[in-house]
C-alpha positions in Angstrom: -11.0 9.5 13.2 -10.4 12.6 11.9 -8.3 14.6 8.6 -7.6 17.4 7.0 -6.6 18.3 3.7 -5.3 21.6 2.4 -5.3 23.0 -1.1 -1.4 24.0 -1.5 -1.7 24.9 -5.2 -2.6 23.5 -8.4 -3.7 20.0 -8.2 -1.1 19.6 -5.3 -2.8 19.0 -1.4 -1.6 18.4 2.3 -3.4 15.4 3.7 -3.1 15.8 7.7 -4.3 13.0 9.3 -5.5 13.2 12.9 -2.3 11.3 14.5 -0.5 14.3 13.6 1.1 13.3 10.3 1.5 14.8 6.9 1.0 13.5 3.0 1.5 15.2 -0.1 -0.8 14.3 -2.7 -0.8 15.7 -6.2 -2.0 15.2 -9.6 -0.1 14.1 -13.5 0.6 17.0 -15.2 -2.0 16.2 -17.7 -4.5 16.9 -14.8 -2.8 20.5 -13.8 -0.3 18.9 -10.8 3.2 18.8 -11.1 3.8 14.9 -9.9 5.1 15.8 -6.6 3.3 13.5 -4.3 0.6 10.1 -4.6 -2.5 10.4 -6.2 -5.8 10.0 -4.1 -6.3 6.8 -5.4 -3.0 5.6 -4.8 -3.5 6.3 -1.7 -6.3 4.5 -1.1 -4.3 1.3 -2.6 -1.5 2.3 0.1 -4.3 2.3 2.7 -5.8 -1.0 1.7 -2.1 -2.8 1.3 -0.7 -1.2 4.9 -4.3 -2.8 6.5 -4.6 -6.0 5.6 -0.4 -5.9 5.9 -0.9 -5.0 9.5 -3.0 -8.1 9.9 -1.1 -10.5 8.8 2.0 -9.5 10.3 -0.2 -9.2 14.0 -1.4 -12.8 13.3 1.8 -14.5 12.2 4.1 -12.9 15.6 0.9 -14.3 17.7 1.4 -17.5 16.2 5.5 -17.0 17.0 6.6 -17.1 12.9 10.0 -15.8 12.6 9.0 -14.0 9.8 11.5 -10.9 9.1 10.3 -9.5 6.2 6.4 -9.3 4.7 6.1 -7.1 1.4 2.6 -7.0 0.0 2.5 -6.4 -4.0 -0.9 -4.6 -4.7 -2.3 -4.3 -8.5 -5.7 -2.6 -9.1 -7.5 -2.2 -12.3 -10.2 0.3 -12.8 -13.0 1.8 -14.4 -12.4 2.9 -18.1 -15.4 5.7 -17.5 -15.6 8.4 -14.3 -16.0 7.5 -12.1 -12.8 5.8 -12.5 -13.4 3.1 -8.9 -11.8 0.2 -8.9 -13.4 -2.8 -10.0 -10.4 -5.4 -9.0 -7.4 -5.5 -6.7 -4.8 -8.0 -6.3 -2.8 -8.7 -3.3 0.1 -10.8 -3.5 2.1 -10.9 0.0 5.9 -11.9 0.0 6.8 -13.1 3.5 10.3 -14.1 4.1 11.3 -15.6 7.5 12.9 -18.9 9.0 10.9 -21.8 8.8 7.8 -20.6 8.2 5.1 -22.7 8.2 2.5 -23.2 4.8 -0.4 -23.3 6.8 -0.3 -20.0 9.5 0.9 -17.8 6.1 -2.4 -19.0 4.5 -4.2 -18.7 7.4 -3.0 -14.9 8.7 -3.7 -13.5 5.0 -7.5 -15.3 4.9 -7.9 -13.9 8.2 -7.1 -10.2 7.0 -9.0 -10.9 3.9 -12.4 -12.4 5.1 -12.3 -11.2 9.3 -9.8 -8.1 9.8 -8.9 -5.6 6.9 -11.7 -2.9 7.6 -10.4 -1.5 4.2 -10.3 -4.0 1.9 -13.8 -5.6 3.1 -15.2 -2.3 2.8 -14.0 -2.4 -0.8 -14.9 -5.2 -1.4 -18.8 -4.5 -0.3 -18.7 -1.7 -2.5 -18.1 -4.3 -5.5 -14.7 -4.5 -5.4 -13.3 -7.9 -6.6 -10.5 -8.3 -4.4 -8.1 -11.9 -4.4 -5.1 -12.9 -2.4 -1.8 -14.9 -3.2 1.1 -15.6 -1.1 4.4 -17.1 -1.4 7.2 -18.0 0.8 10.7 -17.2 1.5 12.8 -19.2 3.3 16.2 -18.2 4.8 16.9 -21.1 6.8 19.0 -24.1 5.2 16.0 -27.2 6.3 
């Protein structure tokens, strides 16, 4: 896997990945960027949440959910002093499908959490605290 970023101006960069697309990233104001584009760490939120959303949605199709929506709500808090890493990152996943069952929503996130999400248990092995949640929403009527 390869990237590469270019220094545009400022505190503004072009994050290339090696797949051949672009991201802008850019600092506050208060930092010298103009807030045109993510912040590095935001990214690496972004990253986590698009892993570990990747696995869950791959798990629940194998086990034939009709799921037709799955939105995953990340928080992170960290470090008051620099290096500012963060120290904890919530993951709260919204699926919404037709009769969906309890158990293989459960089941898909703990996989991505403890077996599959090369990001967040890379994070987490850096000393991370990282938790799950999940709820359910149903659009069939029984």
């Amino acid at each position: 896997m390869k990237a590469r970023i270019k220094w545009v101006q400022d505190a503004m960069f072009l994050a290339e990945s090696g797949s051949g697309h672009s991201v802008v990233m850019d600092g506050p104001e208060d930092h010298g960027g103009r807030n045109l584009g993510v912040r590095p760490m935001e990214m690496l939120l972004m990253g986590m949440g698009g892993c570990t959303s990747f696995d869950v949605m791959s798990i629940l199709k194998k086990s034939r959910q009709d799921v037709v929506d799955c939105v995953a709500q990340m928080e992170a808090e960290r470090a008051d002093e620099v290096p500012s890493v963060f120290t904890k990152i919530h993951v709260h996943f919204v699926v919404t499908g037709n009769k969906l069952k309890e158990a293989q929503v459960k089941r898909a996130v703990e996989l991505s959490a403890e077996k599959y999400c090369s990001a967040s248990i890379m994070l987490e092995k850096g000393g991370v605290e990282i938790t799950h949640s999940h709820e359910i929403v149903e659009l069939s009527a029984g």
